[in-house]
TITORMI-133710 format. One record per residue (C-alpha): z, y, x; chain; residue in three letters. Coordinates in pm, whole numbers, plus 50000, padded with zeros to 5 digits. Each point is the difference from the previous one (the first is absolute). Layout:
LOZA;Z;Y;X;A;ALA
...
//
This chain:
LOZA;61624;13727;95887;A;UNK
LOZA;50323;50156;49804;A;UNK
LOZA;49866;50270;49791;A;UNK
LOZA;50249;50285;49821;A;UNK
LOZA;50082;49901;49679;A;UNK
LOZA;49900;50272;49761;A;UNK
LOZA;50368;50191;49903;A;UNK
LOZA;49947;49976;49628;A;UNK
LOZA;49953;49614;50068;A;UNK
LOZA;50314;50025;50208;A;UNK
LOZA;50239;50159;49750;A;UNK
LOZA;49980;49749;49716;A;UNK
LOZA;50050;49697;50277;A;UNK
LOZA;50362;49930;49970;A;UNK
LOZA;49995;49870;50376;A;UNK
LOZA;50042;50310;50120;A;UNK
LOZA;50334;50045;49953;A;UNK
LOZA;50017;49678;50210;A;UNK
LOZA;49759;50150;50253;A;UNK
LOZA;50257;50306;50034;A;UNK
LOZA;50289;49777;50052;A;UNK
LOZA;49834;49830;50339;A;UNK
LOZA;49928;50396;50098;A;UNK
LOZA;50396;50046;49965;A;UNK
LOZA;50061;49700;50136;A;UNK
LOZA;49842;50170;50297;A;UNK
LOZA;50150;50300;50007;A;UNK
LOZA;50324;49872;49960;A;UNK
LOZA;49940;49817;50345;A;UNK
LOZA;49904;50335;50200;A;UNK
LOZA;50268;50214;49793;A;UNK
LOZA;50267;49703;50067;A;UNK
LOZA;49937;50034;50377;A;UNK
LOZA;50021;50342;50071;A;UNK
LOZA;50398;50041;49990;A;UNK
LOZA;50108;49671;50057;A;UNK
LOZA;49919;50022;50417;A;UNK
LOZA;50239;50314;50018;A;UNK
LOZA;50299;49750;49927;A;UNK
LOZA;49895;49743;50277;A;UNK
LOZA;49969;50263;50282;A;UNK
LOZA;50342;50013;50083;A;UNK
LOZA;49969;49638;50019;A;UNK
LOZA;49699;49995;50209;A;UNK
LOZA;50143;50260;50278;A;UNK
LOZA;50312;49730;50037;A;UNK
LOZA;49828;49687;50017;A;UNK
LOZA;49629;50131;50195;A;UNK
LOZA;50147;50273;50167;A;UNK
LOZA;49767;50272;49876;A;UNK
LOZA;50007;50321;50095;A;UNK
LOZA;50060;50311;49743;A;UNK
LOZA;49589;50078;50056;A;UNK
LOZA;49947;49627;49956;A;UNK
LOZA;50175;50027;49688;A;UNK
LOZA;49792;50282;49893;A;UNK
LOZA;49684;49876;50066;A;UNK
LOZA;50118;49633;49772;A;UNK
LOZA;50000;50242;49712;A;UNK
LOZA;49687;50254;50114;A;UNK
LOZA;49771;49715;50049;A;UNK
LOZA;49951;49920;49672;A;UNK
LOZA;49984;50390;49878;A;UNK
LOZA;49726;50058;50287;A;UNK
LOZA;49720;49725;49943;A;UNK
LOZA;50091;50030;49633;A;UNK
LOZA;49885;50362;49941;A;UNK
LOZA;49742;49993;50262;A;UNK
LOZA;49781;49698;49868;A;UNK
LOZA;50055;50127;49587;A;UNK
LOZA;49659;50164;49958;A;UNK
LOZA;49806;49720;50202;A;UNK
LOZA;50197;49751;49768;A;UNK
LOZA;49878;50125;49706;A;UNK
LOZA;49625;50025;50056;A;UNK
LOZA;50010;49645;50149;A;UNK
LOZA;50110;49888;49697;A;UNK
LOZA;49709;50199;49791;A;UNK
LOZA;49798;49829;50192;A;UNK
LOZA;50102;49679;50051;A;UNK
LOZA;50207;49887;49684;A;UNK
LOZA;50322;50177;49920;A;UNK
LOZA;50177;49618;49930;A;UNK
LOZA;49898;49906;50299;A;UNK
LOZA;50099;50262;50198;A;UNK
LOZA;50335;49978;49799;A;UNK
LOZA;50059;49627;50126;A;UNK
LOZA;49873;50083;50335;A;UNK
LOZA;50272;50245;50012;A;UNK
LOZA;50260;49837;49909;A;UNK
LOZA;49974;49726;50206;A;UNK
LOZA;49946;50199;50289;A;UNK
LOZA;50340;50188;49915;A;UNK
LOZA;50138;49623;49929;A;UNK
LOZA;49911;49920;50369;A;UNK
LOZA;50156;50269;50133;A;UNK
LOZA;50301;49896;49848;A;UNK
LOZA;50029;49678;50122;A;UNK
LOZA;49942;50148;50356;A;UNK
LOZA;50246;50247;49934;A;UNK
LOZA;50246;49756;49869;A;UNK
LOZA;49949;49747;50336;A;UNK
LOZA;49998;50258;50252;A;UNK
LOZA;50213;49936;50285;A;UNK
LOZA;49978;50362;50159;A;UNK
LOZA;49983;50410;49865;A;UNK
LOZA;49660;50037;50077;A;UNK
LOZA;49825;49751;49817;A;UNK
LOZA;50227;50082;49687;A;UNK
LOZA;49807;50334;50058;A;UNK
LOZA;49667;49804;50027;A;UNK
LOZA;50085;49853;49698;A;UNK
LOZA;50090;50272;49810;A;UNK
LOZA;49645;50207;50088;A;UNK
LOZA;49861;49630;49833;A;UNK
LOZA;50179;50035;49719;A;UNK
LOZA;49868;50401;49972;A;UNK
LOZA;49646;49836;49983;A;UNK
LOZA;50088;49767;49710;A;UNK
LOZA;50180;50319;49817;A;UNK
LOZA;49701;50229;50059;A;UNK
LOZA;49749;49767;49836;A;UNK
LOZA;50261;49906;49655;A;UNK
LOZA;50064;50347;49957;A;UNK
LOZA;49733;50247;49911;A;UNK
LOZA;49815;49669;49824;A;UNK
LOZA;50277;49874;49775;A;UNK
LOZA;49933;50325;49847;A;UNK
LOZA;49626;50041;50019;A;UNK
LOZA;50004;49691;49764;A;UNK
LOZA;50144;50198;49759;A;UNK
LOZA;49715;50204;49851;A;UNK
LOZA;49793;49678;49978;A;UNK
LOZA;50277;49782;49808;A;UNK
LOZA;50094;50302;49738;A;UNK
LOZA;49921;50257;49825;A;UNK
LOZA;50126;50373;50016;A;UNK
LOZA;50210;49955;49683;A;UNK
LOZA;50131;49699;50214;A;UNK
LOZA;50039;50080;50340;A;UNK
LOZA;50338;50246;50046;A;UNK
LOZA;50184;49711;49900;A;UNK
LOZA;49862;49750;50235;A;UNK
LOZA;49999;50273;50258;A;UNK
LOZA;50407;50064;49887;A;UNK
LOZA;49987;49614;50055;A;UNK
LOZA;49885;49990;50347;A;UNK
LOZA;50185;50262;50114;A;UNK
LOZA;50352;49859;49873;A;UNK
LOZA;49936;49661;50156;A;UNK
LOZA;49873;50182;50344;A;UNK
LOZA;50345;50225;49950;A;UNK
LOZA;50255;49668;49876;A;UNK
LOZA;49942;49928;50395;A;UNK
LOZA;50213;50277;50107;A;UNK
LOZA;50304;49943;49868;A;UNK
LOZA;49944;49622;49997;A;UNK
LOZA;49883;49957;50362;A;UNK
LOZA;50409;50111;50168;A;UNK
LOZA;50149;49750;49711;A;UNK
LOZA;49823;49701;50103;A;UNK
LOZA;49966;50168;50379;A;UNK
LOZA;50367;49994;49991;A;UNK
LOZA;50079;49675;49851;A;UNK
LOZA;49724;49799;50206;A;UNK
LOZA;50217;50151;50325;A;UNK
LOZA;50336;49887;49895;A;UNK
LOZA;49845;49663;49979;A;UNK
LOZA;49754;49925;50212;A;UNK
LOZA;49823;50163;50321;A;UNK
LOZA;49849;50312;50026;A;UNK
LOZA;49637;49878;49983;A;UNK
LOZA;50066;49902;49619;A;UNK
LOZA;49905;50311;49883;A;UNK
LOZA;49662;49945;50138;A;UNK
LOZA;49945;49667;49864;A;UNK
LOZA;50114;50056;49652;A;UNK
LOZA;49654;50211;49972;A;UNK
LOZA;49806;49667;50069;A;UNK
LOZA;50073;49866;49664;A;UNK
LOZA;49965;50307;49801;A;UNK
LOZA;49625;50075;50166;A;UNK
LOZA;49953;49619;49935;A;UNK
LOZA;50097;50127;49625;A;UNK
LOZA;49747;50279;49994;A;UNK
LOZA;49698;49801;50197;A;UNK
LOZA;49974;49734;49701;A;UNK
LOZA;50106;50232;49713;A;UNK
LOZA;49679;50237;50152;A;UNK
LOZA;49773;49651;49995;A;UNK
LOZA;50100;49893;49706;A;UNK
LOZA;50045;50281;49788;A;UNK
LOZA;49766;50301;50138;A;UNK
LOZA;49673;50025;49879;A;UNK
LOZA;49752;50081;50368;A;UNK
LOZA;49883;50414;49980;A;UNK
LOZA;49784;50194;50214;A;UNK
LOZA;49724;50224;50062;A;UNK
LOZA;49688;49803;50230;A;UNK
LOZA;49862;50385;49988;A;UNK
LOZA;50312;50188;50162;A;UNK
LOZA;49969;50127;50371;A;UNK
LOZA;49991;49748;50294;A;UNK
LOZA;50299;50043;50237;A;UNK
LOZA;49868;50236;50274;A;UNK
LOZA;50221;49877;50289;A;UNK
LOZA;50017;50349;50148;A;UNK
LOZA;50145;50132;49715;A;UNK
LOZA;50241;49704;49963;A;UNK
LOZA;50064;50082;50370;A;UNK
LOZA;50077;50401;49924;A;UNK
LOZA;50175;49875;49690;A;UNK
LOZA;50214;49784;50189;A;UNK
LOZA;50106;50226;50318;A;UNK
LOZA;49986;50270;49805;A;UNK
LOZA;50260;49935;49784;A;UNK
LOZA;50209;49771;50255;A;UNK
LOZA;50041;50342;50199;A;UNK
LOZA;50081;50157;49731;A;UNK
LOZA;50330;49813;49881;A;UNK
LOZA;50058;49899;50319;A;UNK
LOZA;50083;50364;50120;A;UNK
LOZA;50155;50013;49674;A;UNK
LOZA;50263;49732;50044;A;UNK
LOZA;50027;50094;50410;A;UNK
LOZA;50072;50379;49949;A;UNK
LOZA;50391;50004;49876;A;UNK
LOZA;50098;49727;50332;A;UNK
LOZA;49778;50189;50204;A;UNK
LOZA;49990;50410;49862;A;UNK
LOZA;49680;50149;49845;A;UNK
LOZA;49908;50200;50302;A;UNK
LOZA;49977;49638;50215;A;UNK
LOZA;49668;49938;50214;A;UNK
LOZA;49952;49686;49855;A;UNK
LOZA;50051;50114;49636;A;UNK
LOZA;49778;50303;50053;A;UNK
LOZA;49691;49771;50141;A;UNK
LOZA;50045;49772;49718;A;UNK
LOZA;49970;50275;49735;A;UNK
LOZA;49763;50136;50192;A;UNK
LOZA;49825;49661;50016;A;UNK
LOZA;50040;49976;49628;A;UNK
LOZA;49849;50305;49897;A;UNK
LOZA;49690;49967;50210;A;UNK
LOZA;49929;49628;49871;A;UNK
LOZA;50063;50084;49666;A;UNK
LOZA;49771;50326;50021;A;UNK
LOZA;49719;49762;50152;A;UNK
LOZA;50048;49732;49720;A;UNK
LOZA;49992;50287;49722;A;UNK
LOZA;49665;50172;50180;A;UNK
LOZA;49807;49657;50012;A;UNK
LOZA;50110;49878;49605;A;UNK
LOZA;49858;50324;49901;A;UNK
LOZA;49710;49903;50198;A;UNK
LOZA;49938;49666;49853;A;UNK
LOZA;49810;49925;49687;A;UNK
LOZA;50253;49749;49887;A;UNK
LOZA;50307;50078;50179;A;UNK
LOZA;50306;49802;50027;A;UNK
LOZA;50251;50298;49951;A;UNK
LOZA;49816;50140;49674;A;UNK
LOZA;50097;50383;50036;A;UNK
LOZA;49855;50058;49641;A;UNK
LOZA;50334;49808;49892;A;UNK
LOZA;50211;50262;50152;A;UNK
LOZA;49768;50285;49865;A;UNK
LOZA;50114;49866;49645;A;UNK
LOZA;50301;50145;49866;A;UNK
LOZA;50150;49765;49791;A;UNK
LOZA;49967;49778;50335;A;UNK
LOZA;50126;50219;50207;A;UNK
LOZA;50307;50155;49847;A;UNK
LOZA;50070;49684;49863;A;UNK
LOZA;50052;49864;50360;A;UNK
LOZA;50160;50301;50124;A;UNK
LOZA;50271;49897;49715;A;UNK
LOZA;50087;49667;50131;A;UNK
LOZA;49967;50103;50338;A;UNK
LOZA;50290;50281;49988;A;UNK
LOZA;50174;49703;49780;A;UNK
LOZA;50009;49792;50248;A;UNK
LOZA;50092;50243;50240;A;UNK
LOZA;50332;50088;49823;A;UNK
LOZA;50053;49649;49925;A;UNK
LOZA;50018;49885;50331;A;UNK
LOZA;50238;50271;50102;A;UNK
LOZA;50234;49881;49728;A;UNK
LOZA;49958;49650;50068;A;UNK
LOZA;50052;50093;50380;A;UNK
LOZA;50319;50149;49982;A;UNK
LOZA;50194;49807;49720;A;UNK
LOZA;50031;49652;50179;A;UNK
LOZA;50186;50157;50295;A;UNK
LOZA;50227;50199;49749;A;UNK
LOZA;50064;49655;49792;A;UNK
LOZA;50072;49814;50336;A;UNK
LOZA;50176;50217;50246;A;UNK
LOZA;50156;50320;49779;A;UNK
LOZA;50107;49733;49721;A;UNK
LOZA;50100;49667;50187;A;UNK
LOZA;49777;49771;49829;A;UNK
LOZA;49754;49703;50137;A;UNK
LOZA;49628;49958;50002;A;UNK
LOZA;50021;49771;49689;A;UNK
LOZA;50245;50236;49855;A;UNK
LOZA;49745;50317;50070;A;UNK
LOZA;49694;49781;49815;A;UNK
LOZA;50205;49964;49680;A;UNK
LOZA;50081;50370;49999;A;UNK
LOZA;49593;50105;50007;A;UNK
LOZA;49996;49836;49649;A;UNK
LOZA;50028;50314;49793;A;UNK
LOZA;49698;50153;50127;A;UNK
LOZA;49832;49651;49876;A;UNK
LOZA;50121;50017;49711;A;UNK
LOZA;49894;50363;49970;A;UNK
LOZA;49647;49925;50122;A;UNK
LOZA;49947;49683;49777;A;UNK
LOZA;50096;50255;49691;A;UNK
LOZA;49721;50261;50127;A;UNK
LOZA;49740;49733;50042;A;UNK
LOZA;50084;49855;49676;A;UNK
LOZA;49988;50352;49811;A;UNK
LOZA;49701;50139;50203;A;UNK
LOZA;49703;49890;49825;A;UNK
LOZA;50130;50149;49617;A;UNK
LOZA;50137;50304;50153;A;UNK
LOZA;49663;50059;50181;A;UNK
LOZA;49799;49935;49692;A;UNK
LOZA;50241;50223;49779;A;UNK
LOZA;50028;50332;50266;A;UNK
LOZA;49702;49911;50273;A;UNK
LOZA;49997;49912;50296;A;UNK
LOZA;50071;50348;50236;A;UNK
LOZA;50328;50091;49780;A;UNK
LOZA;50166;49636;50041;A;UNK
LOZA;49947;50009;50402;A;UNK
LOZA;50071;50352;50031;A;UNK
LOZA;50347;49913;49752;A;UNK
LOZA;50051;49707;50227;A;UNK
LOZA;49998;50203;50310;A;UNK
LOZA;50228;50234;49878;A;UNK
LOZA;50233;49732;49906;A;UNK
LOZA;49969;49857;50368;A;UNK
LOZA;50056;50349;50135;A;UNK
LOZA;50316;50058;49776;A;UNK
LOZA;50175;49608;50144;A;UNK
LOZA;49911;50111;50365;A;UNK
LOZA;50155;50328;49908;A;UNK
LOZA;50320;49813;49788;A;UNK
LOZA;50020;49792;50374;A;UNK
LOZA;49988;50269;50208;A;UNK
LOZA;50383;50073;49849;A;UNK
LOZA;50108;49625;50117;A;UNK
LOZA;50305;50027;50219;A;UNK
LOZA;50199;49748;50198;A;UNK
LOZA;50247;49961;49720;A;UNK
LOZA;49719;50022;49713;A;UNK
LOZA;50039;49572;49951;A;UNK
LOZA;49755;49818;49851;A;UNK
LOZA;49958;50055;49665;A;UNK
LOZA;49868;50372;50074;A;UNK
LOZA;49711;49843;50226;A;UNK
LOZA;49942;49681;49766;A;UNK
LOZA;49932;50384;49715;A;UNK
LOZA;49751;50128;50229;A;UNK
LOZA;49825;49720;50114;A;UNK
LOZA;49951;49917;49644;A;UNK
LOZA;49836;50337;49918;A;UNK
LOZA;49803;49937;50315;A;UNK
LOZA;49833;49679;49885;A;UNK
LOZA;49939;50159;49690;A;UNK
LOZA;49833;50309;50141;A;UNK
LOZA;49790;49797;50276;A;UNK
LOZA;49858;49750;49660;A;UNK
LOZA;49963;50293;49814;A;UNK
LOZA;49805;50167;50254;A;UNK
LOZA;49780;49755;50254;A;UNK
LOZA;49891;49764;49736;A;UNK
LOZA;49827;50248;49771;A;UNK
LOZA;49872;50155;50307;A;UNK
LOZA;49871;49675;50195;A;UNK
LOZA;49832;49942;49667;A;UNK
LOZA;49812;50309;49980;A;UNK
LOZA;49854;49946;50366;A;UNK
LOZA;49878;49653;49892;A;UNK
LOZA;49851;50101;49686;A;UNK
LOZA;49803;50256;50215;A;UNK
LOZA;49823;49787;50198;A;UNK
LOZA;49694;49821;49933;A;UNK
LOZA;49979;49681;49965;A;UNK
LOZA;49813;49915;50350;A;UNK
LOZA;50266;50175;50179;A;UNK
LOZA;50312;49864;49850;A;UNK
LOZA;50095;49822;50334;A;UNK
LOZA;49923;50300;50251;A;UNK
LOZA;50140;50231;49734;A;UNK
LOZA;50323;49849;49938;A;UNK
LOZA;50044;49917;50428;A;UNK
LOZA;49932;50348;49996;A;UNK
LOZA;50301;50060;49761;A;UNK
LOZA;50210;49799;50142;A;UNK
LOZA;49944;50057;50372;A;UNK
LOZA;50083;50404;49864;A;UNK
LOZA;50309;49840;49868;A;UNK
LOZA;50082;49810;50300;A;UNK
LOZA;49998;50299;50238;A;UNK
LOZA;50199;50204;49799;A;UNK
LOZA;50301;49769;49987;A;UNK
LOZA;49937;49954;50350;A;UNK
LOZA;49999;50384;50042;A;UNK
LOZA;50319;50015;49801;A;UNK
LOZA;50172;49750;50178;A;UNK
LOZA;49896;50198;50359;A;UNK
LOZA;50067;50315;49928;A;UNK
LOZA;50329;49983;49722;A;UNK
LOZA;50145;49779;50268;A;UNK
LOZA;49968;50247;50263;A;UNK
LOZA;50127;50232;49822;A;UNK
LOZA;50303;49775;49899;A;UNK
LOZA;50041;49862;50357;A;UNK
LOZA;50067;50380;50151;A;UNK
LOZA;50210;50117;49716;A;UNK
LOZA;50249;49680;50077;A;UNK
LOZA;49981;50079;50355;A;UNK
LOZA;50073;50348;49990;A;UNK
LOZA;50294;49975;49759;A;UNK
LOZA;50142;49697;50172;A;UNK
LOZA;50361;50058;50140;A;UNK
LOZA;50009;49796;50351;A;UNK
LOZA;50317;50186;50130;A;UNK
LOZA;50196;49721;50200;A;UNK
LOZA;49689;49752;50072;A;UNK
LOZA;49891;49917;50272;A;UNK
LOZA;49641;50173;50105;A;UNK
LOZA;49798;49643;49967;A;UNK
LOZA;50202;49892;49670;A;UNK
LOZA;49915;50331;49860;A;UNK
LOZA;49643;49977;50044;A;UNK
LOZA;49996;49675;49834;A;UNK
LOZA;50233;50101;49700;A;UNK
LOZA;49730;50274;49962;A;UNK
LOZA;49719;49765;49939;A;UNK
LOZA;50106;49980;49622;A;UNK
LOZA;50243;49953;49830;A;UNK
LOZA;50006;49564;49980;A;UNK
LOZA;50046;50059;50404;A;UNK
LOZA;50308;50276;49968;A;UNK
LOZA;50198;49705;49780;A;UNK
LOZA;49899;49766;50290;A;UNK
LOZA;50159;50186;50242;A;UNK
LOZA;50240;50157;49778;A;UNK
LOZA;50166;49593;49988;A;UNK
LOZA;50013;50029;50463;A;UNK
LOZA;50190;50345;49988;A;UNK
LOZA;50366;50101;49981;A;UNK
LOZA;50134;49980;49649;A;UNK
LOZA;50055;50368;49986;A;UNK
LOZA;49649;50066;50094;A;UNK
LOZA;49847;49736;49835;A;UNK
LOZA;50113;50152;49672;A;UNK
LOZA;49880;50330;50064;A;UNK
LOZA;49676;49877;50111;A;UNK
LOZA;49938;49800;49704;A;UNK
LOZA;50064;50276;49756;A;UNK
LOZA;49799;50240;50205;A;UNK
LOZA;49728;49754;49972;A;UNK
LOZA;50001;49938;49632;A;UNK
LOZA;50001;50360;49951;A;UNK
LOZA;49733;50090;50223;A;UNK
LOZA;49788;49712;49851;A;UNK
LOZA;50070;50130;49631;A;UNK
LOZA;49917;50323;50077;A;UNK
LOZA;49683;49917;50159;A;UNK
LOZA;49890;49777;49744;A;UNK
LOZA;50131;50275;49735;A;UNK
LOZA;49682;50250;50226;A;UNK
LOZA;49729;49712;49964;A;UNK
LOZA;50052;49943;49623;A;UNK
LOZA;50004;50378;49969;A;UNK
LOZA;49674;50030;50147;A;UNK
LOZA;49848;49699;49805;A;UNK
LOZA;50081;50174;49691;A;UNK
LOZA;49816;50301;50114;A;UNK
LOZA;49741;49771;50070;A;UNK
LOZA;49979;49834;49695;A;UNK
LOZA;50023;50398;49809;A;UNK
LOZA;49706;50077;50195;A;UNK
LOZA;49785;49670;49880;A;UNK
LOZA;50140;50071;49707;A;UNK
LOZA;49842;50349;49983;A;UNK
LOZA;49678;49858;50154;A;UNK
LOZA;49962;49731;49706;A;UNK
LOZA;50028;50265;49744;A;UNK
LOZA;49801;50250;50108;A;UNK
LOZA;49709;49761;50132;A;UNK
LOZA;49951;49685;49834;A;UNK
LOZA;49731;50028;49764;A;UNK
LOZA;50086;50015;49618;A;UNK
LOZA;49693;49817;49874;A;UNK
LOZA;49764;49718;50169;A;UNK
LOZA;49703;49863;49879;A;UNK
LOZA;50035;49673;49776;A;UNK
LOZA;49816;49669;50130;A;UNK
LOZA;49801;49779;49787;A;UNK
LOZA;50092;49631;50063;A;UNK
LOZA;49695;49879;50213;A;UNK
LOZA;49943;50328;50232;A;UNK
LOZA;50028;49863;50346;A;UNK
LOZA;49810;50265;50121;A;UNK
LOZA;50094;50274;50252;A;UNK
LOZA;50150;50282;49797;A;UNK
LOZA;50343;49998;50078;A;UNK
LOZA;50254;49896;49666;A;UNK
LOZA;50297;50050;49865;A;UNK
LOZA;50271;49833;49781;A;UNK
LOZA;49979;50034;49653;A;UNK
LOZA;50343;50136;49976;A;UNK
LOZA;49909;50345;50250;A;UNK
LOZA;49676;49999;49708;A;UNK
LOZA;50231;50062;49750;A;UNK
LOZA;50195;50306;50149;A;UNK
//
């Protein structure tokens, strides 16, 4: 039986450096995947004949199952090997792929993509609950500034390759390219990761798996339903309604349980919690960003899907210089100034965007992107860091799922309702005059559809319409970055006033339950 190696053991075996580089080779794989679809649906609509909802459900699939099975992911991994439930991951997400990447209609590309979703919840919250057992607090910012900057070098990377794979081959390339990079991560995690886990953690109570599950499902499924079909919808109502009561039940029977899966004590800690409230409301202005910037690159400024990738660069090269200076910056000022500095500095590049016009040109967005990659480093790896350094070592897989499922819904809550919000402001400001009834509806839709049908009208009104577009578009984006940099001012205010100055220092073999802290908060 694999046994947890004890961490002062772990720290002077070089191998673990080697053991983080199969976690990144993992993460790379999930972050790699999550932008690179958005390129192919276009594609897909033309040669499968999906639907717009079609569409939307290829990308929501994935979001769905992945936030909804985080917290079950991590305690089966607790309890049944972390590795293991690492490799079992990732080849579940490589079989998706290769379904995804064969199918021959919309629906099981969908299929596929809620496969995949399983595969991503299970890497996710345990590439990181390895952490804490391979270093030590003096140690682990920088692997955690590691991890996140390969699960980040995805996002940009995924529309480069998305977009070269499609002016080359079919559309299902941009599944199958993830079978080799999961085949990557599988023997880099058996070769190179030593086995973790805790034979004492919780059992998985199927009914709370099942609350878990539906709970959260509802949840982001009203989420990503409400802008297509309004808040005040039947169906959207029910399924918030749905949400709340499951969630309610699974909250009243963990607090019931003598060993819970959803430990409540964790969110009763406030270095946990405020921590995760930080990278929550991250995420949740980092999605808006990242939601309304390709459409500006592609449709306001003319250029292609390969062309948008390579313009996302700056905000990697801005992150990789926050996750490189994290770790000395923490230990020099503590840990609640640098993520309450870094959210300010995210708040003041939503707040430089929010002045992007349609004649701004590139090199003003390629400024604040930068700034934004430097604030989001600055800010969610210090903060991930001091959730992880919380928990106890028995819950480091249901803590961090936990984390990350927090994480999860907030971009997806940030992608719902910023999008809404961008999607009426378009609408509203749109000038239709001279379009037909049907062809203004469409142009409506956003502002990739008004070019479309901008290049089937009259000359005279397809100029007019195109400009009207662009500036409806920049002006709505120019709202949603304005309200992310509130956003991030608020978390801002919240990490200040409410992440705790000092934390109690660990000695190097306490596994037991208190909860702990990185060195580096000790030292404030």
């Amino acid at each position: 039986m694999a046994t947890v190696t004890p961490p002062d053991e772990t720290r002077r075996d070089p191998r673990r450096w080697w053991a983080l580089g199969a976690l990144v080779a993992s993460m790379l794989t999930l972050g790699f995947d999550m932008t690179i679809l958005n390129v192919a649906l276009p594609t897909m609509a033309a040669e499968l004949g999906a639907t717009t909802g079609q569409l939307q459900w290829t990308a929501d699939a994935y979001v769905v199952v992945f936030a909804a099975l985080m917290l079950p992911a991590g305690l089966l991994g607790d309890r049944f090997g972390r590795r293991r439930m690492l490799i079992a991951g990732l080849g579940i997400f490589l079989a998706g792929s290769l379904v995804g990447a064969l199918a021959a209609d919309v629906e099981w590309v969908v299929a596929a993509r809620a496969v995949m979703g399983v595969g991503g919840a299970l890497v996710t919250p345990l590439a990181l609950s390895v952490l804490p057992s391979l270093f030590g607090a003096d140690e682990r910012t920088k692997a955690v500034g590691v991890i996140s900057a390969a699960s980040a070098l995805g996002l940009p990377l995924g529309p480069i390759i998305g977009g070269w794979l499609l002016n080359h081959f079919w559309w299902g390339s941009v599944f199958l390219v993830n079978v080799p990079m999961a085949a990557i991560g599988i023997a880099a995690c058996v070769f190179l990761l030593p086995e973790t886990r805790d034979p004492a953690s919780p059992k998985v109570d199927a009914l709370s798996t099942a609350l878990t599950t539906a709970g959260l499902g509802a949840l982001v499924y009203a989420i990503i339903e409400a802008p297509d079909r309004g808040w005040g919808d039947g169906l959207v109502l029910a399924m918030f309604a749905a949400a709340a009561l499951l969630l309610t039940t699974l909250v009243v029977r963990e607090r019931r349980m003598a060993r819970p899966m959803l430990d409540m004590t964790l969110l009763g800690h406030r270095g946990f919690l405020f921590n995760t409230l930080a990278a929550t409301l991250v995420m949740f202005v980092l999605s808006g960003l990242m939601f309304v910037l390709p459409p500006y690159l592609q449709a306001v400024l003319g250029h292609d899907a390969l062309g948008t990738g390579v313009r996302l660069l700056p905000m990697m090269g801005g992150l990789l210089i926050a996750a490189r200076g994290a770790q000395p910056v923490v230990a020099r000022f503590g840990a609640r100034a640098v993520v309450s500095a870094g959210l300010v500095v995210l708040a003041f590049a939503a707040l430089l965007g929010s002045r992007t016009t349609a004649a701004s040109g590139y090199g003003f967005v390629a400024l604040w992107l930068s700034i934004t990659g430097i604030g989001f480093g600055f800010s969610v790896v210090p903060a991930m860091d001091g959730a992880l350094g919380t928990l106890p070592r028995d819950r480091a897989g249901s803590g961090s799922g936990l984390l990350m499922t927090l994480r999860q819904v907030g971009a997806a809550i940030g992608i719902a309702l910023l999008g809404s919000l961008l999607a009426g402001i378009f609408r509203d400001r749109l000038d239709v005059t001279g379009l037909p009834a049907r062809a203004a509806d469409t142009a409506g839709d956003s502002v990739v559809a008004a070019h479309l049908v901008a290049g089937g009208a009259r000359p005279g009104v397809a100029a007019h319409l195109v400009a009207s577009a662009d500036r409806a578009y920049v002006h709505g984006m120019g709202v949603v970055l304005l309200v992310c940099g509130v956003a991030a001012l608020v978390a801002a205010l919240l990490a200040a006033a409410f992440l705790p100055r000092t934390a109690p220092a660990r000695t190097p073999r306490d596994t037991g339950p208190d909860l702990v802290a990185p060195a580096a908060d000790a030292r404030q």
